[in-house]
One Martini backbone bead per residue (centre of mass of N, CA, C, O) as a GRO file, in nm:
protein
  326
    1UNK     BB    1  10.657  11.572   8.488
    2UNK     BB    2  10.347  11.642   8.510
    3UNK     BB    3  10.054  11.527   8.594
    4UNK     BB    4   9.711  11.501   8.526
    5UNK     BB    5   9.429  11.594   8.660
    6UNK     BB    6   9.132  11.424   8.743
    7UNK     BB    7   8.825  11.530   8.691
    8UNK     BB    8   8.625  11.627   8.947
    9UNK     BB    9   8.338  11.487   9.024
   10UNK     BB   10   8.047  11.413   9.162
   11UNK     BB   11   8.009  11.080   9.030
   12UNK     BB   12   8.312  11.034   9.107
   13UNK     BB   13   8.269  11.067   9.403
   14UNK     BB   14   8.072  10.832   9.425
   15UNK     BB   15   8.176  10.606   9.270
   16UNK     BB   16   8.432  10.592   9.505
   17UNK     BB   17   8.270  10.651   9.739
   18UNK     BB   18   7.926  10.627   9.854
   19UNK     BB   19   7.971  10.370  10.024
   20UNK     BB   20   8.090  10.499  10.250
   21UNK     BB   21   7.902  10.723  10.284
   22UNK     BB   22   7.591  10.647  10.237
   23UNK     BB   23   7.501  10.743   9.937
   24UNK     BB   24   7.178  10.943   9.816
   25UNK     BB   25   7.014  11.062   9.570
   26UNK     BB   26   6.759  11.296   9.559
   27UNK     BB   27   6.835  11.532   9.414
   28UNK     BB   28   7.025  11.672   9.145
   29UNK     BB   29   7.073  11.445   8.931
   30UNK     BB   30   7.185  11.627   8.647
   31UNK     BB   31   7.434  11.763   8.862
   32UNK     BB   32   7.696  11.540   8.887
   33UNK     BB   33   7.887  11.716   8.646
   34UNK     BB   34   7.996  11.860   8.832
   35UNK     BB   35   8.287  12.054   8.911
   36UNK     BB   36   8.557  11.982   9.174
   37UNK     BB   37   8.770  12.239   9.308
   38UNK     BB   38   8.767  12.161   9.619
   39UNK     BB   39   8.919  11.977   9.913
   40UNK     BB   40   8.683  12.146  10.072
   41UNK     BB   41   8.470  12.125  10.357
   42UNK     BB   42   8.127  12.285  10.446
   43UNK     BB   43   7.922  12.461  10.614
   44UNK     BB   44   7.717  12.744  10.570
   45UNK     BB   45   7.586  12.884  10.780
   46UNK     BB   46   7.533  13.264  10.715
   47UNK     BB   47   7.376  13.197  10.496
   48UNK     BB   48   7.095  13.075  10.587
   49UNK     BB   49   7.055  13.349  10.671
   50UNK     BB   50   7.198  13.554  10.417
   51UNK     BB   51   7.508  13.589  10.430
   52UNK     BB   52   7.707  13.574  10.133
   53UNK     BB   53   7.969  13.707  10.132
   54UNK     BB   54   8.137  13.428  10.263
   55UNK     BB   55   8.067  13.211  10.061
   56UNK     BB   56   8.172  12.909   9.995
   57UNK     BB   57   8.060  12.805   9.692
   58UNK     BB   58   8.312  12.565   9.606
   59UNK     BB   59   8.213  12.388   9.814
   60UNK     BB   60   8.127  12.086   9.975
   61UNK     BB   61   7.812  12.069  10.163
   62UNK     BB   62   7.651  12.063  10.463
   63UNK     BB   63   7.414  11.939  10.631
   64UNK     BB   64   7.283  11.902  10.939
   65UNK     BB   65   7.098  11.903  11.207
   66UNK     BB   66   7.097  12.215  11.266
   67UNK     BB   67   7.020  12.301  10.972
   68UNK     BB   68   6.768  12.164  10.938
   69UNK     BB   69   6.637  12.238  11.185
   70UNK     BB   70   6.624  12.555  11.077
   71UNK     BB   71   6.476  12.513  10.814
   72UNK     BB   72   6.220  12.386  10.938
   73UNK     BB   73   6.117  12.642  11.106
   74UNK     BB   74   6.075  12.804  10.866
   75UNK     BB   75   5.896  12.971  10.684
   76UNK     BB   76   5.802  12.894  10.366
   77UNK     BB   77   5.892  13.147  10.252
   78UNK     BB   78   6.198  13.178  10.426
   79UNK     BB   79   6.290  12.911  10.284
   80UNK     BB   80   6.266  12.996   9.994
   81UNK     BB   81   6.454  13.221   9.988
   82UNK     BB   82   6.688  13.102  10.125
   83UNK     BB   83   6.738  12.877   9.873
   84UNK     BB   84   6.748  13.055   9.626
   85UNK     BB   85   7.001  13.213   9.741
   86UNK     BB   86   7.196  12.928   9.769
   87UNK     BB   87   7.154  12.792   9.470
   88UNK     BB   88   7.291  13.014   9.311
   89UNK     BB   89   7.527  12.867   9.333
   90UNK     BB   90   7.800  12.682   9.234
   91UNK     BB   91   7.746  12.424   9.388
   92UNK     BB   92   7.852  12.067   9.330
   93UNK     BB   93   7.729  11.967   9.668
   94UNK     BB   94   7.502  11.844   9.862
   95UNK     BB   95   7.504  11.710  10.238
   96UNK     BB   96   7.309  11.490  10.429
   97UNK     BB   97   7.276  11.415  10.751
   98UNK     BB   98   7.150  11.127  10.888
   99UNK     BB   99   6.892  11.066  10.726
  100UNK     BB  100   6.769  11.289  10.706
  101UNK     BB  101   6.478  11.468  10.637
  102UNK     BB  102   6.372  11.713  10.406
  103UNK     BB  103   6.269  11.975  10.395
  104UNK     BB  104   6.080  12.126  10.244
  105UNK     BB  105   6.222  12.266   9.945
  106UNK     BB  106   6.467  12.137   9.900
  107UNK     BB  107   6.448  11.960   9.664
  108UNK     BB  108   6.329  12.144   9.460
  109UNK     BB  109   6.556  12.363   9.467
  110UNK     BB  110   6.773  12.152   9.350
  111UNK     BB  111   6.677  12.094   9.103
  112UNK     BB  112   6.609  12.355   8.945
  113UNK     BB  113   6.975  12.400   9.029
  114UNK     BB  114   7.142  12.109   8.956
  115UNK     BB  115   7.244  12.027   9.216
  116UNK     BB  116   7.335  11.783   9.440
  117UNK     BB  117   7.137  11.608   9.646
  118UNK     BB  118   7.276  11.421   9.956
  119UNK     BB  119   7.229  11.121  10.108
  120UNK     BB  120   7.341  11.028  10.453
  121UNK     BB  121   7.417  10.818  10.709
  122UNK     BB  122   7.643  10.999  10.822
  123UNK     BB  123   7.742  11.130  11.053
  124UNK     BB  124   7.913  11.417  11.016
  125UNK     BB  125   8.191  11.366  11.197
  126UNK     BB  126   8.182  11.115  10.948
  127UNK     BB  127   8.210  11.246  10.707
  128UNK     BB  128   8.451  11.407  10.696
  129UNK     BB  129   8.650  11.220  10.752
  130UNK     BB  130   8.585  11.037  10.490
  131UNK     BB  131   8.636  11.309  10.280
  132UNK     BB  132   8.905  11.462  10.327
  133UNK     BB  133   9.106  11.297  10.266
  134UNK     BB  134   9.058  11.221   9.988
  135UNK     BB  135   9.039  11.476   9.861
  136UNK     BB  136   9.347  11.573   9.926
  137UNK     BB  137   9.456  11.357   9.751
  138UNK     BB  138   9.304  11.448   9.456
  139UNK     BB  139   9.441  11.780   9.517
  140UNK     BB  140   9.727  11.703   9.516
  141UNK     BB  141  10.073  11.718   9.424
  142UNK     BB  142  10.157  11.561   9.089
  143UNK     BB  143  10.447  11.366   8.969
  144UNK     BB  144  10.629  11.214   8.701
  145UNK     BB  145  10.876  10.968   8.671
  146UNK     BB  146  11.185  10.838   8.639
  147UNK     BB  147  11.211  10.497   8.768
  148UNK     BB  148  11.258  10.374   9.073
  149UNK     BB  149  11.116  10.167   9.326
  150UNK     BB  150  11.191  10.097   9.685
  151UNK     BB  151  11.214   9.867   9.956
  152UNK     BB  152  11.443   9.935  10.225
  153UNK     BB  153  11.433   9.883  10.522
  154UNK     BB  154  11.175  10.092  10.486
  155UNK     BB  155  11.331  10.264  10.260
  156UNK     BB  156  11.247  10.476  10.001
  157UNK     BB  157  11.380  10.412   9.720
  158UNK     BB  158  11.508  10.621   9.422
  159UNK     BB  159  11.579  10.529   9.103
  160UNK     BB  160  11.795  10.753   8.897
  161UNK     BB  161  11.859  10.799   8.574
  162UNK     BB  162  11.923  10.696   8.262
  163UNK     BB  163  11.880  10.481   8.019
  164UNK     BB  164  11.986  10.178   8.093
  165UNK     BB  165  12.180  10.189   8.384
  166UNK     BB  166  11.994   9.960   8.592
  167UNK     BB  167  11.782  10.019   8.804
  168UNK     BB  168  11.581   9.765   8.725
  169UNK     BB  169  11.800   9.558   8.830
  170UNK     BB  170  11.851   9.659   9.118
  171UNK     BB  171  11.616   9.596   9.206
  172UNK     BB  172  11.576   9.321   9.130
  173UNK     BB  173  11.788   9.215   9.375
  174UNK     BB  174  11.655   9.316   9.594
  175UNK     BB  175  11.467   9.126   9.582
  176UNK     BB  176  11.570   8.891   9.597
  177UNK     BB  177  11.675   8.993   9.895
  178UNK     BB  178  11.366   9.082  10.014
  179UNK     BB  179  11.264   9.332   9.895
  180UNK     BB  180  11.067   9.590   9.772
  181UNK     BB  181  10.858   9.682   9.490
  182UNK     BB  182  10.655   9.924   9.399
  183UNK     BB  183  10.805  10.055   9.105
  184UNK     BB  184  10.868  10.085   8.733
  185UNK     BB  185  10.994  10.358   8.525
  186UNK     BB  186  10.704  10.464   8.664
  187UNK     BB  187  10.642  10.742   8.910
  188UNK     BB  188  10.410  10.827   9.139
  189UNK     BB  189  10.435  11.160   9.262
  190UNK     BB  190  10.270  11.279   9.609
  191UNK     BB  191  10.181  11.517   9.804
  192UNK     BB  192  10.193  11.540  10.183
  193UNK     BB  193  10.166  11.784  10.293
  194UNK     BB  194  10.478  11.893  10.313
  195UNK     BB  195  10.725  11.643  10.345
  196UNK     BB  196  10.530  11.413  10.159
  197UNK     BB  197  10.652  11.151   9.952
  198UNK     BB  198  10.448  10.951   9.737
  199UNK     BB  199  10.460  10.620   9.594
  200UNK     BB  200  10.359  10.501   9.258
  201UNK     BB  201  10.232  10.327   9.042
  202UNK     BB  202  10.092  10.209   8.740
  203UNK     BB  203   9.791  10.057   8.777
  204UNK     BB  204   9.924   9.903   8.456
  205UNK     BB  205  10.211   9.856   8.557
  206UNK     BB  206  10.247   9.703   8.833
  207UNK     BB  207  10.443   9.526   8.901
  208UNK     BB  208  10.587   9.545   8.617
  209UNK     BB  209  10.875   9.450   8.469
  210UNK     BB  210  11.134   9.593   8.239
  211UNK     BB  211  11.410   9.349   8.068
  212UNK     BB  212  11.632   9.355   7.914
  213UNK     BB  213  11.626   9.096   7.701
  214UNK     BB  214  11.361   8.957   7.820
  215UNK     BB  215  11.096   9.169   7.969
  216UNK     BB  216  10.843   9.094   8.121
  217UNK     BB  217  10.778   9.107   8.464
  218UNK     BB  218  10.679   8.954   8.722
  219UNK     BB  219  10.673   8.969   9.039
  220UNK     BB  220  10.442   8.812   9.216
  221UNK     BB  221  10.481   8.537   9.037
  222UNK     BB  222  10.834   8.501   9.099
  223UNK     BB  223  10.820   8.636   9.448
  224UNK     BB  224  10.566   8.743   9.570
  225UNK     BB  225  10.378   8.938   9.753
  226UNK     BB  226  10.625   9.041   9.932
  227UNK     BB  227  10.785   9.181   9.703
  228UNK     BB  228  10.546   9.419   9.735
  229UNK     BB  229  10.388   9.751   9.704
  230UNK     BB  230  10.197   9.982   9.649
  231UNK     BB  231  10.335  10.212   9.863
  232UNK     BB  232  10.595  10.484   9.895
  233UNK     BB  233  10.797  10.667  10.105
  234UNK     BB  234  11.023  10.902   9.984
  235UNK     BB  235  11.354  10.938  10.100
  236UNK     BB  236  11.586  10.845   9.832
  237UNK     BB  237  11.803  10.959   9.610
  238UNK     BB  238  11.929  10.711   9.350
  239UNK     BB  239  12.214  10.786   9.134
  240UNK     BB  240  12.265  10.663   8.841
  241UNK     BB  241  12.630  10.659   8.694
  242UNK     BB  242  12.878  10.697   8.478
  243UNK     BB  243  13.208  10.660   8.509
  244UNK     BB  244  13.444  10.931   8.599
  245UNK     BB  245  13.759  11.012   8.638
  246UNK     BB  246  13.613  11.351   8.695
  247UNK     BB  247  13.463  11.294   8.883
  248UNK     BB  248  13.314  11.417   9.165
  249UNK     BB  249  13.359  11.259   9.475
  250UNK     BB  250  13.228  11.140   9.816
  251UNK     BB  251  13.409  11.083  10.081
  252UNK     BB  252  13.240  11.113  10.367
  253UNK     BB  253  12.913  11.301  10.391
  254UNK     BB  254  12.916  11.620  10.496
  255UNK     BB  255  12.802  11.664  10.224
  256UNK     BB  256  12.487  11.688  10.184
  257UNK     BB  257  12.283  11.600   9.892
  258UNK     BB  258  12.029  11.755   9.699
  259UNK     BB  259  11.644  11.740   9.625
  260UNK     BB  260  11.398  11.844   9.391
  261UNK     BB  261  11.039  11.769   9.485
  262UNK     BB  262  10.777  11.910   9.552
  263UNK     BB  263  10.921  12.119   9.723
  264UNK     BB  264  11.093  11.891   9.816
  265UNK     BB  265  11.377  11.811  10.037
  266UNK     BB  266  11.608  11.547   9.923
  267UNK     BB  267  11.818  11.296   9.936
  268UNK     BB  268  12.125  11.265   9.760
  269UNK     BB  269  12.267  10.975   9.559
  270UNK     BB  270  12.586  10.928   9.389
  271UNK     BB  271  12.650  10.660   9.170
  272UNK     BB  272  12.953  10.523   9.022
  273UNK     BB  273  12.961  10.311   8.778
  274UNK     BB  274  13.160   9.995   8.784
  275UNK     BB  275  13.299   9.756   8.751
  276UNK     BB  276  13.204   9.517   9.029
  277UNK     BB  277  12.973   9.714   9.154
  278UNK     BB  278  12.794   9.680   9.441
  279UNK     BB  279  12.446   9.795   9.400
  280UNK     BB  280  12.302   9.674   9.628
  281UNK     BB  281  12.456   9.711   9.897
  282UNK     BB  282  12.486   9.993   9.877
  283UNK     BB  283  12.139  10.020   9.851
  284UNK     BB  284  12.151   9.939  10.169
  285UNK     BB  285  12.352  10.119  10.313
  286UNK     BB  286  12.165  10.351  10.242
  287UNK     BB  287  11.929  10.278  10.427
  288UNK     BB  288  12.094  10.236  10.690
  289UNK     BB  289  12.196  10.538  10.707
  290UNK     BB  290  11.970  10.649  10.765
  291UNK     BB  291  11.852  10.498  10.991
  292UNK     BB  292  12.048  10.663  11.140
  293UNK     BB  293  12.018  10.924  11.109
  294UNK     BB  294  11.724  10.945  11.241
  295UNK     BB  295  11.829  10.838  11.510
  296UNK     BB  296  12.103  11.038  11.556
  297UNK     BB  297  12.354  10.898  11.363
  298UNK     BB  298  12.655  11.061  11.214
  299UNK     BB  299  12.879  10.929  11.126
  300UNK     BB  300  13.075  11.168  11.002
  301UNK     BB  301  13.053  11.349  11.263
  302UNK     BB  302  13.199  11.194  11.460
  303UNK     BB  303  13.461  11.146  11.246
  304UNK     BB  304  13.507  11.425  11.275
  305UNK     BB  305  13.517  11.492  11.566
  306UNK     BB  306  13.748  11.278  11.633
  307UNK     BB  307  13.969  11.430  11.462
  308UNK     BB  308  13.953  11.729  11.600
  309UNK     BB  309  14.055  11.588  11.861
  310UNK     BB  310  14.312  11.478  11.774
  311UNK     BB  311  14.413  11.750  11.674
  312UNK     BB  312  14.418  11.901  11.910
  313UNK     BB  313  14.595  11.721  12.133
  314UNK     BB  314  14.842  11.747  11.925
  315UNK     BB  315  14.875  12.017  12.002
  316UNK     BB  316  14.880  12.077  12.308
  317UNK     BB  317  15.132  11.939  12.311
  318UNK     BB  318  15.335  12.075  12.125
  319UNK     BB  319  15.274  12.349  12.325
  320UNK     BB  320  15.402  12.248  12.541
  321UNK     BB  321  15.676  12.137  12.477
  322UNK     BB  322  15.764  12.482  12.408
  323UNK     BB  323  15.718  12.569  12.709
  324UNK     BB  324  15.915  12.396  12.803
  325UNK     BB  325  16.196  12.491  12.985
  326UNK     BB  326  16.343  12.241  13.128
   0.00000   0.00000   0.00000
């Protein structure tokens, strides 16, 4: 099931950048709701020339000390014309970096087409910093799992199976045994980059667990602010399933089995729970196998390679045995 990404607005973005960019709306305070429909922030370029065949008029603009100082020595007439042409576009909002004062006719031609033009006090490339993460964040590709998460030994396990399975009761043993709980019930997974999936709970249900038959549980405030942590990147999905004798069940390692979430493959391990079966140890063991194959370290493929050295060497023997004639 994936999240509906909230509507991001100029507006909304300031409210929740605004003190961190230094920003302060000097005019088009009217267009604050138009709609960031891009992640990318860029400067205009050779639109303020006049070419705007190429000019990406969905990003949040920028206008630096070159462009500024480009715009003031342009004479009246044709600063207003290329003003008027500039802001003829749809763009959702205009900043002007390191506190620089506006040429003649900048702040009116915003009012008029109803831009939000904000003035920053920081210089340009330290504006960009500090708002391409953010937009990246808010427009990374986001699904909501059925599920918990928790940080194991610094490996990010999800456990997902049908409700009622125990997935919170095994998080919960892990905690007591002094792991983080990250999420419960539902996580909330974004793509970062490429093949990061960042996981957390939802804002209002944040490391509250409900445990069958208890209710909810504070987890911070009866094991302590480091059983939590905010977010953890899903490393691992561990699949829990009630046992079944004809069930086809991984006796090796050496087939590892795969899950795709936004379009990232992650391994998944499938445990069959049956009476007696420690699943908090199983699923540290399963945290510090990962941090061994991460490290370069595969168990099942070394003891392939040694079955098969060995199996290789008991044949060479029987070969000679077979050949010597004496």
């Amino acid at each position: 099931m994936s999240a509906q990404r909230t509507l991001l607005t100029t507006a909304r973005l300031l409210e929740r950048m605004g003190e961190a960019l230094g920003a302060t709306v000097v005019a088009g305070a009217g267009g604050v709701q138009r709609e960031v429909t891009s992640p990318e922030v860029s400067s205009p370029g050779l639109a303020l020339a006049g070419y705007v065949a190429r000019f990406r008029s969905e990003r949040i603009q920028v206008l630096g000390e070159t462009e500024i100082t480009y715009l003031a020595a342009l004479a009246p007439p044709d600063r207003t014309r290329i003003l008027e042409l500039f802001f003829a576009f749809p763009i959702p909002a205009v900043f002007v970096t390191k506190g620089q004062l506006c040429p003649d006719g900048l702040e009116r031609a915003a009012d008029a087409a109803g831009v939000p033009l904000i003035v920053s006090r920081l210089k340009t490339d330290e504006l960009y910093r500090r708002i391409k993460p953010w937009l990246e964040e808010e427009f990374a590709p986001t699904t909501t799992l059925h599920g918990s998460l928790a940080d194991v030994y610094g490996v990010g396990l999800l456990f997902v199976g049908q409700s009622g399975i125990g997935k919170s009761e095994c998080v919960l043993d892990l905690v007591e045994r002094g792991h983080r709980i990250v999420a419960d019930d539902l996580v909330i997974v974004q793509k970062r980059g490429n093949d990061v999936l960042i996981g957390r709970g939802h804002e209002l249900q944040r490391h509250y667990m409900e445990v069958r038959g208890v209710g909810l549980v504070d987890i911070p405030a009866i094991f302590g602010i480091r059983s939590v942590r905010q977010q953890k990147r899903v490393e691992v999905v561990v699949k829990l399933e009630e046992w079944r004798q004809d069930a086809p069940v991984e006796r090796t390692g050496l087939d590892e089995q795969t899950t795709r979430i936004l379009e990232v493959d992650l391994p998944i391990v499938t445990i069959a729970l049956n009476p007696g079966k420690n699943i908090t140890v199983i699923a540290e063991v399963i945290a510090m196998h990962h941090l061994l194959r991460y490290s370069g370290v595969d168990p099942a493929e070394r003891f392939n390679e040694r079955l098969i050295g060995r199996m290789r060497a008991k044949s060479e023997v029987q070969q000679y045995l077979r050949e010597d004639d004496e």
